[in-house]
C-alpha positions as CSV (number, residue, x, y, z in Angstrom):
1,X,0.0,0.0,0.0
2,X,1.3,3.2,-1.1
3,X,1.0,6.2,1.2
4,X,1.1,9.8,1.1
5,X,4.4,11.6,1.8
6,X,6.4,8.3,1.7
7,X,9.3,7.9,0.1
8,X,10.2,5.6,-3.0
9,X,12.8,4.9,-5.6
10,X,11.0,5.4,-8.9
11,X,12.2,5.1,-12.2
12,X,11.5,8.1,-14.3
13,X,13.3,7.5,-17.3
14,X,12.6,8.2,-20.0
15,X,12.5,11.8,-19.9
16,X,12.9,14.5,-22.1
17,X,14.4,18.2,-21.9
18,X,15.2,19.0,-18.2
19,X,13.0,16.7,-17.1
20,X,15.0,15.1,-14.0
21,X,16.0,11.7,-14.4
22,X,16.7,7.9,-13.9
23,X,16.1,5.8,-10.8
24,X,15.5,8.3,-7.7
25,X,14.1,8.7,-4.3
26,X,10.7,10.1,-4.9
27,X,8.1,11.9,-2.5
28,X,4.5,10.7,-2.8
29,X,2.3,13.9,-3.0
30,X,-1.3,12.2,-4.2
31,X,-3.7,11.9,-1.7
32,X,-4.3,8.7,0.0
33,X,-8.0,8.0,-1.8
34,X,-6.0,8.4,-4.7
35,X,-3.0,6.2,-4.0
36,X,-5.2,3.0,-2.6
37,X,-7.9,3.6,-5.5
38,X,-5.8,3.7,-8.5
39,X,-2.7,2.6,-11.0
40,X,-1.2,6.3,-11.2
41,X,0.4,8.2,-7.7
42,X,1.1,11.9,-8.1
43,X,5.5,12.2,-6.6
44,X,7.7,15.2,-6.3
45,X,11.3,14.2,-7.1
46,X,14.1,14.7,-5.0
47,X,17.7,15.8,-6.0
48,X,21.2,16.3,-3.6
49,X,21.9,18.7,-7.3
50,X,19.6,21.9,-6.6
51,X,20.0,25.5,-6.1
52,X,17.7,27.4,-4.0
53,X,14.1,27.8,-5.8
54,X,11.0,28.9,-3.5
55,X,9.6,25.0,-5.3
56,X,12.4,23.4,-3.3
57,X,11.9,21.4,0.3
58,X,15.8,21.2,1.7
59,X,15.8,18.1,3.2
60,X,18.1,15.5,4.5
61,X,17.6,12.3,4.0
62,X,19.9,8.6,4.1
63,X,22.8,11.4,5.1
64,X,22.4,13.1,2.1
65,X,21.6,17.2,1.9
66,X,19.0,17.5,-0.6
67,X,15.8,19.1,-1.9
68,X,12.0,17.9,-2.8
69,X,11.2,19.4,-6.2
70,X,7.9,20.8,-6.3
71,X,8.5,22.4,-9.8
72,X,8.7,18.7,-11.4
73,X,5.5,17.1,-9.5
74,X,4.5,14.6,-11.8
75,X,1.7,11.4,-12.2
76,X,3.6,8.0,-12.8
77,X,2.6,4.6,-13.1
78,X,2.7,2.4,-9.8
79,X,4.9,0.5,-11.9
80,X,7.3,3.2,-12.4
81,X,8.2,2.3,-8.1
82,X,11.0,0.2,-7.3
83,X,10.8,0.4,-3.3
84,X,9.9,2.5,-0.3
85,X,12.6,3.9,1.5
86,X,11.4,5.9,3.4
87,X,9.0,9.0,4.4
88,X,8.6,12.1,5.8
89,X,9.1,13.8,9.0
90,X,5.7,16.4,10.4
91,X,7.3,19.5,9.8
92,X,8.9,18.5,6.2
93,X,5.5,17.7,5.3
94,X,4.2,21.0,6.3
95,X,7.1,22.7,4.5
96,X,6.0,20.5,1.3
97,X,2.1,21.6,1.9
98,X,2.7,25.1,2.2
99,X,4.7,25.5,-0.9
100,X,2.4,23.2,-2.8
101,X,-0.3,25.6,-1.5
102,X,1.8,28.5,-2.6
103,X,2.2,27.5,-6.0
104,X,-0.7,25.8,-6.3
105,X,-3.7,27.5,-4.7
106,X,-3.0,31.0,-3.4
């Protein structure tokens, strides 16, 4: 069962353009109706190769200084996971809901 703001390694190739890409840890973003009703998960990628954005969630994560990209939210296949690894702390996943809120809604 997939869950919201867990972490997976997904598979995103292929891309195209500056798309990010290959095999990377992955937030979920859809919602959990979403997730436990259907083939396709909404995920944020995550990259340790960012420069500050206001789309960006800094994160740490397996050791690793990183960031969530909110800019590249995208729907994938279920098929497209390889395996959770992880998921995310309260206060990164208010971080990630009030930037998705700030691009998004206001």
């Amino acid at each position: 069962m997939i869950n919201q703001y867990e972490i997976y390694t997904v598979n995103l190739d292929p891309t195209i353009g500056h798309e990010i890409k290959k095999s990377r840890p992955c937030v979920v973003i859809s919602p959990d109706e979403m997730n436990h009703s259907i083939a396709t998960i909404m995920i944020a990628p995550m990259t340790t190769k960012s420069r500050k954005y206001p789309t960006r969630v800094e994160i740490r994560f397996k050791g690793k200084a990183g960031c969530i990209v909110l800019d590249q939210i995208r729907t994938i296949d279920k098929r497209r996971i390889v395996k959770r690894i992880g998921s995310l702390t309260s206060p990164k996943i208010l971080e990630v809901k009030g930037v998705i809120r700030e691009m998004l809604v206001d």
